[in-house]
PLY file of the C-alpha trace (Angstrom):
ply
format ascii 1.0
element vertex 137
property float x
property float y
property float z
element edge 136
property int vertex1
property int vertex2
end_header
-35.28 115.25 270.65
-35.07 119.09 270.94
-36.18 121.92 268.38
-32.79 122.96 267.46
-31.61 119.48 266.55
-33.20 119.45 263.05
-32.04 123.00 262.87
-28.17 121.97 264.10
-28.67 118.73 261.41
-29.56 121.31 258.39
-26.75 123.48 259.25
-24.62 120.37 259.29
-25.56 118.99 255.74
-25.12 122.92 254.56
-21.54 122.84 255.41
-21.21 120.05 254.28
-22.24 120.91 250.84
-20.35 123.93 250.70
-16.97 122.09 251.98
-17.50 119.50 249.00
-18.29 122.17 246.32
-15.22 123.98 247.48
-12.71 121.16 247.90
-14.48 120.41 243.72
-13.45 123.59 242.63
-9.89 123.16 244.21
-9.09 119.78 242.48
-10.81 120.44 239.24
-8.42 122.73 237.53
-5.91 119.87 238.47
-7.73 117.28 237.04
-7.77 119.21 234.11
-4.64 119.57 233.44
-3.45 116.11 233.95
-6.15 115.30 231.12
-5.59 118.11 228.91
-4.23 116.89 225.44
-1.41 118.64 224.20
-2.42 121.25 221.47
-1.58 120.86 217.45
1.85 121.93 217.17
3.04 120.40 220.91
4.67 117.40 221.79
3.35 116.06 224.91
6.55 114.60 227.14
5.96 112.28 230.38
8.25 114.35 233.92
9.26 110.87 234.45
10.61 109.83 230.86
12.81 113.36 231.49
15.18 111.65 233.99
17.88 113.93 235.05
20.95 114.66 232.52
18.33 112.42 229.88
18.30 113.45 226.14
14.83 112.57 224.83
13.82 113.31 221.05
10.83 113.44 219.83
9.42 115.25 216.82
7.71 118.26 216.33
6.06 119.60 213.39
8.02 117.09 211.72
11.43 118.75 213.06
13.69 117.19 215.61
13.56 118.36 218.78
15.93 117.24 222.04
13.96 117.80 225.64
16.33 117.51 228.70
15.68 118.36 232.14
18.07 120.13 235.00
16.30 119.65 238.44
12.83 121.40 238.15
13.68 123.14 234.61
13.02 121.51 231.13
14.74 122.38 228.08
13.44 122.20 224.73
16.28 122.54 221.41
15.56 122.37 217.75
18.37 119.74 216.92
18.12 121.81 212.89
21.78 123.30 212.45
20.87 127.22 212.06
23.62 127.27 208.72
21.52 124.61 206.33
19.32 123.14 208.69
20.91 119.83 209.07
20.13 117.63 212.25
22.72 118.38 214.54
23.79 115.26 216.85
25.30 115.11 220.28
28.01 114.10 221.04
28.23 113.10 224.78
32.02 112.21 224.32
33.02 115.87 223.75
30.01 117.59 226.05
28.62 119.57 222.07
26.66 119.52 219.42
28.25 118.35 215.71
26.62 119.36 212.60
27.58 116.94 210.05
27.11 118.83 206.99
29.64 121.50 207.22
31.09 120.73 211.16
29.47 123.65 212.81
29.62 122.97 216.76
27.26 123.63 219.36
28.21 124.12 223.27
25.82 122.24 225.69
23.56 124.65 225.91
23.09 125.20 221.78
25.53 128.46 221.56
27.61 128.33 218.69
31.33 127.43 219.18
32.89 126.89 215.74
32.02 126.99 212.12
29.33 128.35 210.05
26.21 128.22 212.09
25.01 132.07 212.38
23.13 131.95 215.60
22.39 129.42 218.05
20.49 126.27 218.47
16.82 127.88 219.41
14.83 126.69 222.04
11.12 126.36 222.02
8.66 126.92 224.57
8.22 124.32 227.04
4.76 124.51 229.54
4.61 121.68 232.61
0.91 120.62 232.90
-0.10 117.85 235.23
3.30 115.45 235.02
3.88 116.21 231.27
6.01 118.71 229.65
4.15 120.15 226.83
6.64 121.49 224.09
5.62 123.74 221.39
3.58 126.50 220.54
0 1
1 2
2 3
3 4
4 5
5 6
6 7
7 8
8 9
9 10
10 11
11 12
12 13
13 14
14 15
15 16
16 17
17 18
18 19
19 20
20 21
21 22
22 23
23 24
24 25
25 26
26 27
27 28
28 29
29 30
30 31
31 32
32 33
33 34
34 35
35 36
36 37
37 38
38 39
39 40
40 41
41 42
42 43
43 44
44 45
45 46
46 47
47 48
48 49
49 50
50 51
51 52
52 53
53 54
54 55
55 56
56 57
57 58
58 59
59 60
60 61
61 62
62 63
63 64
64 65
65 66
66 67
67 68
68 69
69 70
70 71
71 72
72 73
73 74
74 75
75 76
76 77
77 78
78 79
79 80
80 81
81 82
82 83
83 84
84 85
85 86
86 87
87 88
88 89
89 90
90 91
91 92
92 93
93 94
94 95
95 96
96 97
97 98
98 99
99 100
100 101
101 102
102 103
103 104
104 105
105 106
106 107
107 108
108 109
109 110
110 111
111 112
112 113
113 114
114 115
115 116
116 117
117 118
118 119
119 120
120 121
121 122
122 123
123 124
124 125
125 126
126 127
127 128
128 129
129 130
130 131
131 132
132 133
133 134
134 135
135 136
């Protein structure tokens, strides 16, 4: 055994070291992400619940809320008719929204086609963290 063995070992188990701390540092902020709960006033929505052309609902500060998803983007809608607030449904049949109260109607996309809705349907902020889509504020 030569004096630069121990020496060429140390080194070794340095780089080691560092290579682990740095591939730690690389997959922590992805770790946390996956974990992170969603904050008050989000929804938290599983990617693979969000199938393509899917309407999911969930609720959100107790108001409806539709979440669909086109290839990588995801859409968040308040389903409240912008008139009187009324939950707006879809209606798959004629590719809109209905509101039943006073039949405002909605394109697909929540603009305002016919009837007394003012503006349209608004769309909330939607952040993609570690497989979920977290909607809300």
């Amino acid at each position: 055994m030569s004096e630069r063995e121990p020496e060429e070992a140390l080194a070794r188990r340095r780089l080691f070291a560092l290579l682990g701390g740095a591939v730690g540092l690389v997959a922590l902020p992805a770790a946390c992400a996956r974990e992170a709960p969603p904050k008050p006033g989000q929804v938290s929505v599983p990617l693979s619940e969000l199938e393509e052309g899917r309407r999911v609902i969930v609720v959100l500060l107790g108001n409806p809320v539709e979440v669909s998803r086109s290839g990588d983007s995801v859409v968040a809608r308040s389903l409240l008719c912008t008139h009187t607030g009324c939950v707006v449904k879809w209606r798959a049949d004629r590719s809109e929204y209905l509101c039943p109260c006073h039949e405002g109607r909605y394109d697909a996309e929540g603009n305002v086609i016919s009837g007394s809705p003012p503006k349209p349907l608004p769309e909330l902020p939607v952040r993609i963290a570690g497989g979920n889509a977290l909607i809300g504020g």
